[in-house]
N, CA, C and O atoms as a GROMACS GRO file, in nm:
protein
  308
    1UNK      N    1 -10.714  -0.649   2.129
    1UNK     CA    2 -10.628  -0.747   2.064
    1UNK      C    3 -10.482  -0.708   2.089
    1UNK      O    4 -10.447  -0.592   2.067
    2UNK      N    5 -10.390  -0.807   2.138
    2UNK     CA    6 -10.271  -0.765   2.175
    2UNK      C    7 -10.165  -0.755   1.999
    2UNK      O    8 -10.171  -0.833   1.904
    3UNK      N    9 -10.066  -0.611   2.016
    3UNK     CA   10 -10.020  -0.611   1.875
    3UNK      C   11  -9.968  -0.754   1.832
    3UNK      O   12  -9.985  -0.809   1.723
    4UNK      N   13  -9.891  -0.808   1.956
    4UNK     CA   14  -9.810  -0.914   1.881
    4UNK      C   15  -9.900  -1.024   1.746
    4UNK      O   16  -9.863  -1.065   1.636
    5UNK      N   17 -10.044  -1.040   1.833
    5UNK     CA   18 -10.157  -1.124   1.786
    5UNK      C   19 -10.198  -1.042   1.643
    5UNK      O   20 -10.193  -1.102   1.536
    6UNK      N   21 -10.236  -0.911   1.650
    6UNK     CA   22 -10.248  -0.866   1.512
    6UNK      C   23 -10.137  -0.875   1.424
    6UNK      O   24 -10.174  -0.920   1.316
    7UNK      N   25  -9.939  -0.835   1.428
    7UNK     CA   26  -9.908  -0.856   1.384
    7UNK      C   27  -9.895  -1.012   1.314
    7UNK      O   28  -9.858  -1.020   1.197
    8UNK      N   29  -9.930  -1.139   1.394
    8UNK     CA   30  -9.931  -1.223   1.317
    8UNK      C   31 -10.053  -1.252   1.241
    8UNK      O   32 -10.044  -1.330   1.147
    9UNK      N   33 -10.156  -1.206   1.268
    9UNK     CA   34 -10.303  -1.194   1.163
    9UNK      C   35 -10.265  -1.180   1.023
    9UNK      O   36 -10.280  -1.244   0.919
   10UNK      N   37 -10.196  -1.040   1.070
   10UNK     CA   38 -10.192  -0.960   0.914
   10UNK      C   39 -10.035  -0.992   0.837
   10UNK      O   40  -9.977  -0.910   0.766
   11UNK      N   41  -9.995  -1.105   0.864
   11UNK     CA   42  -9.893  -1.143   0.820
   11UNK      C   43  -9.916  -1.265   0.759
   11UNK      O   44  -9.888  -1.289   0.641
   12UNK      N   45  -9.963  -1.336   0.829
   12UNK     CA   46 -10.085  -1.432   0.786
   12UNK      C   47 -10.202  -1.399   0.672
   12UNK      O   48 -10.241  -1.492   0.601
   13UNK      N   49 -10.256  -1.268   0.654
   13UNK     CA   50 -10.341  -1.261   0.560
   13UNK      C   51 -10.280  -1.207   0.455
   13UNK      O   52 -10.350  -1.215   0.355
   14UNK      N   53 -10.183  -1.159   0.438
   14UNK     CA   54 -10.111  -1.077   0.367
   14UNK      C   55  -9.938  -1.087   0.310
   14UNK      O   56  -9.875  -1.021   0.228
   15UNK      N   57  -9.907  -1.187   0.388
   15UNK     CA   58  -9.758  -1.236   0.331
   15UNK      C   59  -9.654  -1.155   0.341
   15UNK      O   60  -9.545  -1.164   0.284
   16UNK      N   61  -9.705  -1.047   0.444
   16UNK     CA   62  -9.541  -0.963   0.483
   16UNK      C   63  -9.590  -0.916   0.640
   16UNK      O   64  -9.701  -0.953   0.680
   17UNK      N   65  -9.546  -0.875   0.683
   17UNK     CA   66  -9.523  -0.792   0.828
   17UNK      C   67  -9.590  -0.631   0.834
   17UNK      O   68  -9.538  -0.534   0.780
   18UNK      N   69  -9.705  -0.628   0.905
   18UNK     CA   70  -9.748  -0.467   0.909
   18UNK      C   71  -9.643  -0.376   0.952
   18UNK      O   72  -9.542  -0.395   1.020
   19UNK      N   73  -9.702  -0.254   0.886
   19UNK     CA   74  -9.621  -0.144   0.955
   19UNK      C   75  -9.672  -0.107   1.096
   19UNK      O   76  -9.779  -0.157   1.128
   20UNK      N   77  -9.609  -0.024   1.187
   20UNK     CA   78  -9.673   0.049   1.276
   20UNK      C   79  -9.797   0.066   1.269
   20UNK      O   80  -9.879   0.012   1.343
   21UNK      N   81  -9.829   0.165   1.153
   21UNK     CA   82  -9.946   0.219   1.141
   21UNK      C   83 -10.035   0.125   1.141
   21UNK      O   84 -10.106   0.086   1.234
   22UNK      N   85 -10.028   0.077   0.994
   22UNK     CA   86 -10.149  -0.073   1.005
   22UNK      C   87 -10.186  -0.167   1.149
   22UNK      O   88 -10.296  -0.219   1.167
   23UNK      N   89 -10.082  -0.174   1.235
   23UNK     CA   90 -10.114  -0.244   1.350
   23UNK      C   91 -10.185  -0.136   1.429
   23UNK      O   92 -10.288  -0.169   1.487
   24UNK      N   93 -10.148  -0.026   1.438
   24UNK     CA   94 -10.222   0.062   1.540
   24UNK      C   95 -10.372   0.098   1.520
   24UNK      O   96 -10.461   0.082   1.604
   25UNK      N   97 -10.390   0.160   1.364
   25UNK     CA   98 -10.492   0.134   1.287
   25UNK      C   99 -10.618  -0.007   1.330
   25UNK      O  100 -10.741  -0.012   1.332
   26UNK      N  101 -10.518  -0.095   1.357
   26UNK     CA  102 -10.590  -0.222   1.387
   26UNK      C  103 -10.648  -0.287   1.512
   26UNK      O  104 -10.720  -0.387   1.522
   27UNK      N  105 -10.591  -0.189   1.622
   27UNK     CA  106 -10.602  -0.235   1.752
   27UNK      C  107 -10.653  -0.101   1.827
   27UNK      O  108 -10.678  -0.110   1.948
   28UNK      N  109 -10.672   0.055   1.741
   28UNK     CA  110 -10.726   0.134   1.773
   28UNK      C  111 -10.631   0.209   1.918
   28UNK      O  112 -10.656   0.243   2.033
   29UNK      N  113 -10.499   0.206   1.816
   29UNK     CA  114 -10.383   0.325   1.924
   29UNK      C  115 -10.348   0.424   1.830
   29UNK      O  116 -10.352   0.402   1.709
   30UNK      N  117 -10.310   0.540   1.883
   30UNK     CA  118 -10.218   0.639   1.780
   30UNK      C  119 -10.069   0.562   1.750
   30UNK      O  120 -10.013   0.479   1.823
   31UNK      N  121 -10.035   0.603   1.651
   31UNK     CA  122  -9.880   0.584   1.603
   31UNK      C  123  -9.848   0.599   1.664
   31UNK      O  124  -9.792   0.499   1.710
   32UNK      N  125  -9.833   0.728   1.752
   32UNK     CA  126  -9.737   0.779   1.781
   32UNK      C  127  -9.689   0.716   1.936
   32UNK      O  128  -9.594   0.759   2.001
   33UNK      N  129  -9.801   0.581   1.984
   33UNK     CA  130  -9.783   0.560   2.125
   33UNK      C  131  -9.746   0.405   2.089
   33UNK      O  132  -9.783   0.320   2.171
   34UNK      N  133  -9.672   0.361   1.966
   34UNK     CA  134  -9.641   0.255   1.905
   34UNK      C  135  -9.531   0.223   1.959
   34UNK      O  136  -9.524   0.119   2.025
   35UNK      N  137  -9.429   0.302   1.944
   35UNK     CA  138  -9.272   0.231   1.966
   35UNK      C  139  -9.230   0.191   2.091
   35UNK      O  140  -9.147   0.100   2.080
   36UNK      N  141  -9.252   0.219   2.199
   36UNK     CA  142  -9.285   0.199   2.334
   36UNK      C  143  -9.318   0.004   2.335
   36UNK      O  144  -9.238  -0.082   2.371
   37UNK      N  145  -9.434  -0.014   2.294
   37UNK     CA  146  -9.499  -0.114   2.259
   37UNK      C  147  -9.387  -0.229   2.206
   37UNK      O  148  -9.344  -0.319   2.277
   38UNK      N  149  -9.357  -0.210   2.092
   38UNK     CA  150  -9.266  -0.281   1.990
   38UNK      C  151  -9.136  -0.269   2.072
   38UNK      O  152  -9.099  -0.379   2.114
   39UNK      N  153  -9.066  -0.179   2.103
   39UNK     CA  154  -8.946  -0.176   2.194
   39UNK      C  155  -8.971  -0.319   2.307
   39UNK      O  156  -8.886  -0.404   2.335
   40UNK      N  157  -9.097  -0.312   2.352
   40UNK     CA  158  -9.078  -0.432   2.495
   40UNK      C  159  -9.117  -0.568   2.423
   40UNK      O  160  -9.060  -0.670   2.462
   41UNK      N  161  -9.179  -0.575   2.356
   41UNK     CA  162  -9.209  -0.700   2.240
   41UNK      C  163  -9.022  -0.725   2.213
   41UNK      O  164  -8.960  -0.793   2.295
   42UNK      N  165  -8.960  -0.671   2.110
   42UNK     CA  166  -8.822  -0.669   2.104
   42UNK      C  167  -8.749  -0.726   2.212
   42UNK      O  168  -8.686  -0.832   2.213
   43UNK      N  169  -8.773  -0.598   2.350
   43UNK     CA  170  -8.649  -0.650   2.454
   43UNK      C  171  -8.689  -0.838   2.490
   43UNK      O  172  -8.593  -0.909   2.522
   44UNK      N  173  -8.795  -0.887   2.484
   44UNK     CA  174  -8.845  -0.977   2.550
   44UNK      C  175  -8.809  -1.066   2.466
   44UNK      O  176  -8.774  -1.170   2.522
   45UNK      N  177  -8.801  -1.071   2.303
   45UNK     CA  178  -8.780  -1.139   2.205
   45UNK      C  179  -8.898  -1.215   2.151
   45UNK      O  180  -8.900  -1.323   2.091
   46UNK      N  181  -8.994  -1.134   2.187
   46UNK     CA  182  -9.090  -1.204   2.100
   46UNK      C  183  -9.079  -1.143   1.963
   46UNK      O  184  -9.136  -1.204   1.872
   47UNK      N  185  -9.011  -1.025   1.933
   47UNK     CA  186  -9.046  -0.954   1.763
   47UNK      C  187  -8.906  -0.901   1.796
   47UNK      O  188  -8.849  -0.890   1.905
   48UNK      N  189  -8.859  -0.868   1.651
   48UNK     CA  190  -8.712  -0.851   1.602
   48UNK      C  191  -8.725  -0.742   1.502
   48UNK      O  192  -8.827  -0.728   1.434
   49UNK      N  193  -8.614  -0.658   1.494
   49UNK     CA  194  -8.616  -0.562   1.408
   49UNK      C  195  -8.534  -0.638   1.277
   49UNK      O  196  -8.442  -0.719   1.283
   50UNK      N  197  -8.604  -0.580   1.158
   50UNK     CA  198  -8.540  -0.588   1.033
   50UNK      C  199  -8.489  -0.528   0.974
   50UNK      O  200  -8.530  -0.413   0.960
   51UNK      N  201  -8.385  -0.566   0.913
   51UNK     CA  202  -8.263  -0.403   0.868
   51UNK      C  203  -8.342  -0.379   0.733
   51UNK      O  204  -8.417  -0.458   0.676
   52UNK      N  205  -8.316  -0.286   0.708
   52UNK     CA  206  -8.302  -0.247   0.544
   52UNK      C  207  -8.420  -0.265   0.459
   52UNK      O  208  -8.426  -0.266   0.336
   53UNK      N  209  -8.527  -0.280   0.561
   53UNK     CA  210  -8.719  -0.301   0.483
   53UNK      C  211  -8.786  -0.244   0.496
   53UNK      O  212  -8.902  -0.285   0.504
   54UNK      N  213  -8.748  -0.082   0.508
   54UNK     CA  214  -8.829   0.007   0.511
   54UNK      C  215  -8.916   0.053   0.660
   54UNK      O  216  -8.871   0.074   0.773
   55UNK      N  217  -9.037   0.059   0.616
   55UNK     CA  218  -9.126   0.035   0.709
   55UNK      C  219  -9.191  -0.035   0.786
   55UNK      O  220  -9.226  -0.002   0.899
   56UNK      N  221  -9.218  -0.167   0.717
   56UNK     CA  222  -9.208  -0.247   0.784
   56UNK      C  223  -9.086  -0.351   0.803
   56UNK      O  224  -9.061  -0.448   0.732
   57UNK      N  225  -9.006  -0.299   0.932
   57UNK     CA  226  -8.918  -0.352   0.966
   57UNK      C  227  -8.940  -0.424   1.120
   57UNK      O  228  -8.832  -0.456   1.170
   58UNK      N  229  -9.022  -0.445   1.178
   58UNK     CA  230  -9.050  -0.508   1.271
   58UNK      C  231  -9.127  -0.654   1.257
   58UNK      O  232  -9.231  -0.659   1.192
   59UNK      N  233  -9.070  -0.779   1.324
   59UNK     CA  234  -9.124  -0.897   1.285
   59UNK      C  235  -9.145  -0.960   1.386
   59UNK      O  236  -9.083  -0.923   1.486
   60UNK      N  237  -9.238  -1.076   1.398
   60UNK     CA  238  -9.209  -1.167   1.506
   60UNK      C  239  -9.062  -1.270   1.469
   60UNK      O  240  -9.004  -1.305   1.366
   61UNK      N  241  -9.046  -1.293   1.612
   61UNK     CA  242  -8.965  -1.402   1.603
   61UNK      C  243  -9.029  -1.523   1.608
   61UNK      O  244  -9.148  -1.526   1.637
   62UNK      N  245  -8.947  -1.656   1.575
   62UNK     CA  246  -9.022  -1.806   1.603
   62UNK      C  247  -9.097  -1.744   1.705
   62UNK      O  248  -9.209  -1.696   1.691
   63UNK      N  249  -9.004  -1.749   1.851
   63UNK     CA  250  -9.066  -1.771   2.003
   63UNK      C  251  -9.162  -1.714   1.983
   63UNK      O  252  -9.261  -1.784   2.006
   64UNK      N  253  -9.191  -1.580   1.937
   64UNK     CA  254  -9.309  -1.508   1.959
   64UNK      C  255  -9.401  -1.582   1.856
   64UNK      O  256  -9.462  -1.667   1.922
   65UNK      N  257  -9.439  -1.590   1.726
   65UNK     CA  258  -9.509  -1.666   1.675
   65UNK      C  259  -9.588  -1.806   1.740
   65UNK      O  260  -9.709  -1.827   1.738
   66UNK      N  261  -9.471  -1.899   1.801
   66UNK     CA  262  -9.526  -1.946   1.913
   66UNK      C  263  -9.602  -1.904   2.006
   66UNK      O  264  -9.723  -1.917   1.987
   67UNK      N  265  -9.570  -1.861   2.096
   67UNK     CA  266  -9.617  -1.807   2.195
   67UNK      C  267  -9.792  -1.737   2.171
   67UNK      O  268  -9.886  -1.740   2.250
   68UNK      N  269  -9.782  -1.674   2.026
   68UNK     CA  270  -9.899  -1.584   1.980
   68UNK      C  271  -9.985  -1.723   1.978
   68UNK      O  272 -10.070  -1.726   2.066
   69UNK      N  273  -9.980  -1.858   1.881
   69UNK     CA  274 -10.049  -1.953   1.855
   69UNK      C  275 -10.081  -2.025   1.957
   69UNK      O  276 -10.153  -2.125   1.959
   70UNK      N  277 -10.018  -1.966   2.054
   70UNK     CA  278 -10.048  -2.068   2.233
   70UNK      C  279 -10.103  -2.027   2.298
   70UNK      O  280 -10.126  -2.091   2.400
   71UNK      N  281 -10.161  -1.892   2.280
   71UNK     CA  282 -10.240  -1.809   2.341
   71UNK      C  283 -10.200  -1.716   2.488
   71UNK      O  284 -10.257  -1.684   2.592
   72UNK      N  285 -10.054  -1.694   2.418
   72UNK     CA  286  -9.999  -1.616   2.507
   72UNK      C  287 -10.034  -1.496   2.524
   72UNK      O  288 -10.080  -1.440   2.425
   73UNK      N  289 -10.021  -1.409   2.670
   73UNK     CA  290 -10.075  -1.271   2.664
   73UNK      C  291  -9.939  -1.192   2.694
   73UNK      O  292  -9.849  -1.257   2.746
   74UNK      N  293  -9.922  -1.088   2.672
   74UNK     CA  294  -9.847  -1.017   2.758
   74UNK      C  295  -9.773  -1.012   2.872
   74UNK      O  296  -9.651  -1.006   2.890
   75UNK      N  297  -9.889  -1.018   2.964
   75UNK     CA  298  -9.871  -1.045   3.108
   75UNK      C  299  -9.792  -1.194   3.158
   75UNK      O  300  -9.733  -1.215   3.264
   76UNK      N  301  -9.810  -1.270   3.065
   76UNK     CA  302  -9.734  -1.388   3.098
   76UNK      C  303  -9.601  -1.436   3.050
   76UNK      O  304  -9.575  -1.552   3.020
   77UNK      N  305  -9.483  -1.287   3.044
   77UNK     CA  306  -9.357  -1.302   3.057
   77UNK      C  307  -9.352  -1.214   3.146
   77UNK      O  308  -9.244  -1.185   3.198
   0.00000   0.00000   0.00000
C-alpha cells in the first residue's frame, strides 16, 4: 500500500493525520526509513508539512488527496 494511500485511510477513519509511525506500522517499514519517503511526497506536493502539531505534522495536500482517490501511484509523477 503506497503511504500517501494509507495516510488518507487513516485520516479518513480517524479525523486527523497519522504519525510516521502509525503509517509505517501500517505498510510494514521501519520509522526510521520514513522521512526519505515523506520528503519526496512533499517535494512533489502531494503532502505538506504542518507547523506547530506535534507529531503528526505531515498532511496531504488537495492535489494529493486527489490524486490518492484517482488511483494514482507513485510512479506516475
Amino acid at each position: 500500500m503506497a503511504i500517501a494511500e494509507a495516510m488518507l485511510r487513516y485520516h479518513e477513519a480517524h479525523g486527523e493525520w497519522p504519525t510516521q509511525r502509525e503509517i509505517a506500522d501500517q505498510i510494514g517499514l521501519n520509522t526510521t526509513n520514513m522521512s526519505p519517503y515523506f520528503s519526496a511526497l512533499i517535494k512533489k506536493g502531494i503532502a505538506m508539512k504542518i507547523p506547530d502539531v506535534g507529531r503528526r505534522n505531515v498532511a496531504l495536500t488537495d492535489k494529493g488527496e486527489t490524486l490518492v482517490r484517482q488511483g494514482w501511484q507513485p510512479s506516475m509523477l
